[in-house]
C-alpha positions in Angstrom: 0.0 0.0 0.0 3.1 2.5 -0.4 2.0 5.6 -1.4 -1.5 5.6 0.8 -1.4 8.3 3.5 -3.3 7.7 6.3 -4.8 8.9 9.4 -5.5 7.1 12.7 -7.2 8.2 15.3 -8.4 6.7 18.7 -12.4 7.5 19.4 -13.9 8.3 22.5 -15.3 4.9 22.5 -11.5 3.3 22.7 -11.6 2.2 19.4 -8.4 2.6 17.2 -9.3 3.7 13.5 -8.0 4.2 10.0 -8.8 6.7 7.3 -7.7 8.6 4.4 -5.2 11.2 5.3 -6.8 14.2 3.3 -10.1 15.3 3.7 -11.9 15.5 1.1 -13.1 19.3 0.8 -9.9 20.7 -0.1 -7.2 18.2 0.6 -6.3 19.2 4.1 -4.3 16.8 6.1 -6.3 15.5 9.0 -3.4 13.6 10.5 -1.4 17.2 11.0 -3.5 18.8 13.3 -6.9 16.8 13.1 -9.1 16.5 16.6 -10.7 13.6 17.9 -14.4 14.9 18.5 -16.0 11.8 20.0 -15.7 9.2 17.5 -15.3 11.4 14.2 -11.6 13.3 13.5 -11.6 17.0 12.7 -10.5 18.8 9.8 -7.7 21.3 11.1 -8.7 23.7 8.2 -12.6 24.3 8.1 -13.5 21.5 11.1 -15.2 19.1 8.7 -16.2 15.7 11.3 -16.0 12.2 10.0 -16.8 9.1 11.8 -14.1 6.5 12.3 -16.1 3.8 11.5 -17.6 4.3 8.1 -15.9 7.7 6.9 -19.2 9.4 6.6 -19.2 13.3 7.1 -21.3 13.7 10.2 -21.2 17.9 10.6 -20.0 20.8 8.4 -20.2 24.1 10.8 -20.9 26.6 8.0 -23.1 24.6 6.2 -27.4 23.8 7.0 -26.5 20.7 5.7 -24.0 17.6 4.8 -24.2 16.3 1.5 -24.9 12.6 1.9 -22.3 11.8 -0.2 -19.8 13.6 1.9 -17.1 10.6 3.2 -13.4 9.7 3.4 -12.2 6.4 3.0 -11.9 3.7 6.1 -9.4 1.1 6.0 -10.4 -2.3 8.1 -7.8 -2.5 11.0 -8.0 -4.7 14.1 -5.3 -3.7 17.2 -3.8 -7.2 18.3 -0.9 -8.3 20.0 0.3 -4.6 20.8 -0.1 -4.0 17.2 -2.4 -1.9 15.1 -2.7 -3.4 11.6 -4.1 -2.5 8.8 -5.9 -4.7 6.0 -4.7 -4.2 2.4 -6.1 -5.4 -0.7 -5.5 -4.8 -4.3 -8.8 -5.1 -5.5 -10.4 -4.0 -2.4 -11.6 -7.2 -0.7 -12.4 -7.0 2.5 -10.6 -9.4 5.3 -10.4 -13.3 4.8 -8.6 -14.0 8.1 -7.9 -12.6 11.2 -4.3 -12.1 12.9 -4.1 -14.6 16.1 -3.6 -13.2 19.2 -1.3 -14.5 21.5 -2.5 -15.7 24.7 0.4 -14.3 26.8 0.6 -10.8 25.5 -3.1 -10.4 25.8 -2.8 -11.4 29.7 0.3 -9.5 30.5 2.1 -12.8 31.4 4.8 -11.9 28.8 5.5 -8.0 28.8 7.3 -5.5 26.4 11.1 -5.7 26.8 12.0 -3.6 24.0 11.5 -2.9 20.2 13.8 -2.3 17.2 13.4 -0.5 13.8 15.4 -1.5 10.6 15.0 0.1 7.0 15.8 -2.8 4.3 16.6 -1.7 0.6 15.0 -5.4 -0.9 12.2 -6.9 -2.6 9.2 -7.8 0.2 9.8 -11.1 -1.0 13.1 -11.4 0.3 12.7 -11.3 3.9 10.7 -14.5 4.8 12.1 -16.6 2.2 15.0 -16.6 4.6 13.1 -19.2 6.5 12.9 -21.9 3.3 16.4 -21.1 3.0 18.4 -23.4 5.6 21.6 -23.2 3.4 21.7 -19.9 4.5 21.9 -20.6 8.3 25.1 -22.4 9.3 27.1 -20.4 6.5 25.6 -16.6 7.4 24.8 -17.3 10.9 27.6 -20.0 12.0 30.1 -17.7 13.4 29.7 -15.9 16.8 26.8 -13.4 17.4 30.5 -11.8 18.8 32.0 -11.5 15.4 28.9 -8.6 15.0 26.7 -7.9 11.8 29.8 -6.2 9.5 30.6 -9.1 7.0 33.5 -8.0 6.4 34.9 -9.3 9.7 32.6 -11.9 11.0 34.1 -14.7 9.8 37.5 -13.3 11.5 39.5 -16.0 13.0 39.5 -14.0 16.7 35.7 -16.1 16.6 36.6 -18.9 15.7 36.3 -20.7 18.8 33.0 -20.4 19.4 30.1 -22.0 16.7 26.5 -21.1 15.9 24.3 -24.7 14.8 21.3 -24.2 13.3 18.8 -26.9 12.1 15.6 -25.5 10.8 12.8 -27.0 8.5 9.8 -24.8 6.6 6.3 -26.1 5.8 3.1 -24.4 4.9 -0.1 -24.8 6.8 -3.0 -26.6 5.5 -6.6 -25.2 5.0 -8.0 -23.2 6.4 -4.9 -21.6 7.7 -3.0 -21.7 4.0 -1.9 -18.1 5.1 0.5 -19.4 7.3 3.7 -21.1 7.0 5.6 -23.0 9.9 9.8 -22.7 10.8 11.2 -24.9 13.9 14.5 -23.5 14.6 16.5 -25.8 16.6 19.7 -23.7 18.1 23.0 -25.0 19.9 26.3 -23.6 20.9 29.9 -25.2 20.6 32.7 -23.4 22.2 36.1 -25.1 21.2 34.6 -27.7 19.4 32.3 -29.0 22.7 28.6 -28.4 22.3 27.4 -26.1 25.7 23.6 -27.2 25.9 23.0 -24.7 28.4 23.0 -22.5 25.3 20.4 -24.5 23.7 17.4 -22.5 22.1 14.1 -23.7 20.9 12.4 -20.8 18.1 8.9 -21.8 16.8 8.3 -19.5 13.7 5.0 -18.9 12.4 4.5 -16.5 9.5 1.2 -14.7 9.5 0.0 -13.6 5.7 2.9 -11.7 4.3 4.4 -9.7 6.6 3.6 -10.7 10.0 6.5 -13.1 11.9 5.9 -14.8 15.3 8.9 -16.5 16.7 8.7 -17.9 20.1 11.7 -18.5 21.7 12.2 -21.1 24.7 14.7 -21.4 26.7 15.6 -24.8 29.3 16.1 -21.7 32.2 16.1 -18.3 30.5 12.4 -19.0 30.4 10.1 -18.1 27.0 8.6 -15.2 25.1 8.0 -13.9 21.6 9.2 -11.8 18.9 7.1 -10.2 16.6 8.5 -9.1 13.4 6.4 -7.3 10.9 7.3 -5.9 7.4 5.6 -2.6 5.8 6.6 -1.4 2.6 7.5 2.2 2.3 8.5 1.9 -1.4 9.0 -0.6 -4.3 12.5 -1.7 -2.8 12.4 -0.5 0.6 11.0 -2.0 4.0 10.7 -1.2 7.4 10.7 -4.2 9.8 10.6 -3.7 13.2 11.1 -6.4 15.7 9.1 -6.2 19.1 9.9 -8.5 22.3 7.3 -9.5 24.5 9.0 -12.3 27.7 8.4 -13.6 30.7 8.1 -10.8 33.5 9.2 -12.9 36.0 12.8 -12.7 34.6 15.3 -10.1 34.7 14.6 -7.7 31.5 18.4 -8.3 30.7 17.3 -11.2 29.2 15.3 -10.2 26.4 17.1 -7.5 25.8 20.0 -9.5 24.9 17.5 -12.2 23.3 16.5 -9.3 21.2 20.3 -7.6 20.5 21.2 -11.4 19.4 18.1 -11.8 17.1 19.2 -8.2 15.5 22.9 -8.7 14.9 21.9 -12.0 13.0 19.3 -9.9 11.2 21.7 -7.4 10.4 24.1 -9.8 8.9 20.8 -10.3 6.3 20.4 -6.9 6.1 23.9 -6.4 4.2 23.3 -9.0 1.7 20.0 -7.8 0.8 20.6 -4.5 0.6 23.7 -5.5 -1.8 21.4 -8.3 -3.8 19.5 -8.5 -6.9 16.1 -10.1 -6.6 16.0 -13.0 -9.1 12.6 -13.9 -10.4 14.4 -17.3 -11.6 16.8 -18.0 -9.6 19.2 -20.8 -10.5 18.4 -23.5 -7.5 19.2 -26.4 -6.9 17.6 -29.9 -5.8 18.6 -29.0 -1.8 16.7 -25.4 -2.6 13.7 -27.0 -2.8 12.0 -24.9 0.0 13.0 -22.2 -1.2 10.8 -22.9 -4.5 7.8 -24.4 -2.4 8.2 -21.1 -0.3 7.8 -18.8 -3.3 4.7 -21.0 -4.8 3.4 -20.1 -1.0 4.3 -16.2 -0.6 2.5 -16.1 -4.6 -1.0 -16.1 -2.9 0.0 -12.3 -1.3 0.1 -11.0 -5.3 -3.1 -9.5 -6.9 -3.8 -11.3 -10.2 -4.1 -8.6 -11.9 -0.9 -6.9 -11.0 3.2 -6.7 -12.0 4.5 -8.2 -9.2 4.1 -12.1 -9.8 7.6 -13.8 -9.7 8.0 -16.5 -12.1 8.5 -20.2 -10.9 11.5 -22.6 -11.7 11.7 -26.0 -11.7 14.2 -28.2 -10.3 14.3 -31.2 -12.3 17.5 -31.4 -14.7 
């Protein structure tokens, strides 16, 4: 939806809504300066109301009366998990699934720890096809979260003596929940060559339609808690992805924190190859890539029909 400026604004009855930015009379912005009056926002220019929840024009204070066809657009939007998202569709259908809320966030038993913010200069696509792409792991991620995100000297030999294993296998769901795709990341630790289980970690991903990431992470006695990751496009080739921790509040925040710093510099490690990558409708794959083709006959449902943006398929068999 890049391009699309909006407005959101929180009613008197607590609800969270979305609109069209400009108002309709003569473009004002209603999201630099607008007032909440009630459940309607308030043109800053001539104090045109609208309601939040169907964008009709409820009061016009020069005028005996409001033309019926006076409205801004609404944009369906549900508030979730911390979150406020926003439903997008080429063609303008409405909703065909809803985004799970997790249990512990909504009961306060896991609570914020701490959020990150990074621009991406990629293809949308890019980003969760990392998780059909296991190759990827061991050779990108192997070397010590130490080492840092600059490529350039994380494979330095100073790191060498500790060892990042990764074992990770992607599926999609079946109907009814052919949105979502499933990662189990399996995590362990060698330092000198012997495997430290304390450092063991357990990371259920679940991807939620095409830009909403889960991960769970469990730990044998750092406890458990989540990561959210979400995508939105600001351009063509540029993302914004921020990463939000939700844990255990029993445990020192520390813990996240570092949880989260450790997810970042192995995100950041990404970050410089796809900001330095060209995205390859046909990529030349082999038979061990195999997810990654599965994962981009998956990710094909998130493209209107009717659009550009369809990448093309390539087989394996040769």
């Amino acid at each position: 939806m890049q391009g699309e400026q909006l407005a959101v604004f929180r009613g008197q009855d607590g609800q969270a809504y979305v609109v069209d930015a400009y108002c309709p009379h003569l473009g004002a912005s209603l999201a630099a300066g607008g007032r909440v009056v009630g459940n309607c926002i308030e043109c800053p220019f001539h104090g045109w109301q609208f309601q939040g929840e169907d964008g009709k024009c409820t009061r016009i204070p020069y005028a005996e009366k409001v033309p019926d066809f006076a409205s801004i657009r609404t944009w369906p939007s549900c508030e979730v998990n911390g979150m406020l998202l926003v439903w997008y569709h080429r063609e303008g259908v409405g909703p065909t699934w809803a985004v799970p809320e997790q249990r512990e966030v909504a009961t306060q038993e896991w609570v914020f720890r701490g959020q990150t913010k990074h621009l991406v200069d990629a293809h949308i696509e890019e980003i969760p096809e990392n998780a059909a792409d296991a190759a990827h792991l061991d050779f990108l991620h192997g070397t010590a979260i130490l080492g840092g995100s600059d490529l350039r000297y994380s494979k330095s030999r100073l790191w060498e003596f500790m060892k990042h294993r990764w074992k990770g296998e992607w599926c999609p769901e079946p109907e009814p929940n052919e949105h979502c795709s499933q990662l189990l990341l399996l995590h362990s630790t060698s330092i000198f060559g012997k495997h430290i289980p304390a450092l063991d970690l357990k990371v259920s991903v679940r991807q939620v339609g095409p830009a909403l990431v889960f991960l769970i992470l469990e730990h044998a006695f750092l406890g458990r808690g989540i990561i959210l990751q979400s995508v939105t496009p600001l351009e063509p080739l540029l993302q914004k992805v921020v990463h939000t921790i939700y844990y255990q509040k029993n445990m020192p925040a520390v813990i996240p924190k570092f949880l989260l710093r450790a997810e970042c510099l192995q995100f950041e490690r990404d970050i410089t190859i796809w900001n330095n990558k060209q995205y390859l409708p046909k990529p030349l794959l082999v038979k061990e890539d195999s997810s990654i083709q599965r994962h981009r006959r998956w990710y094909g449902q998130f493209y209107s029909q009717k659009g550009t943006g369809l990448p093309a398929q390539e087989g394996l068999d040769w």
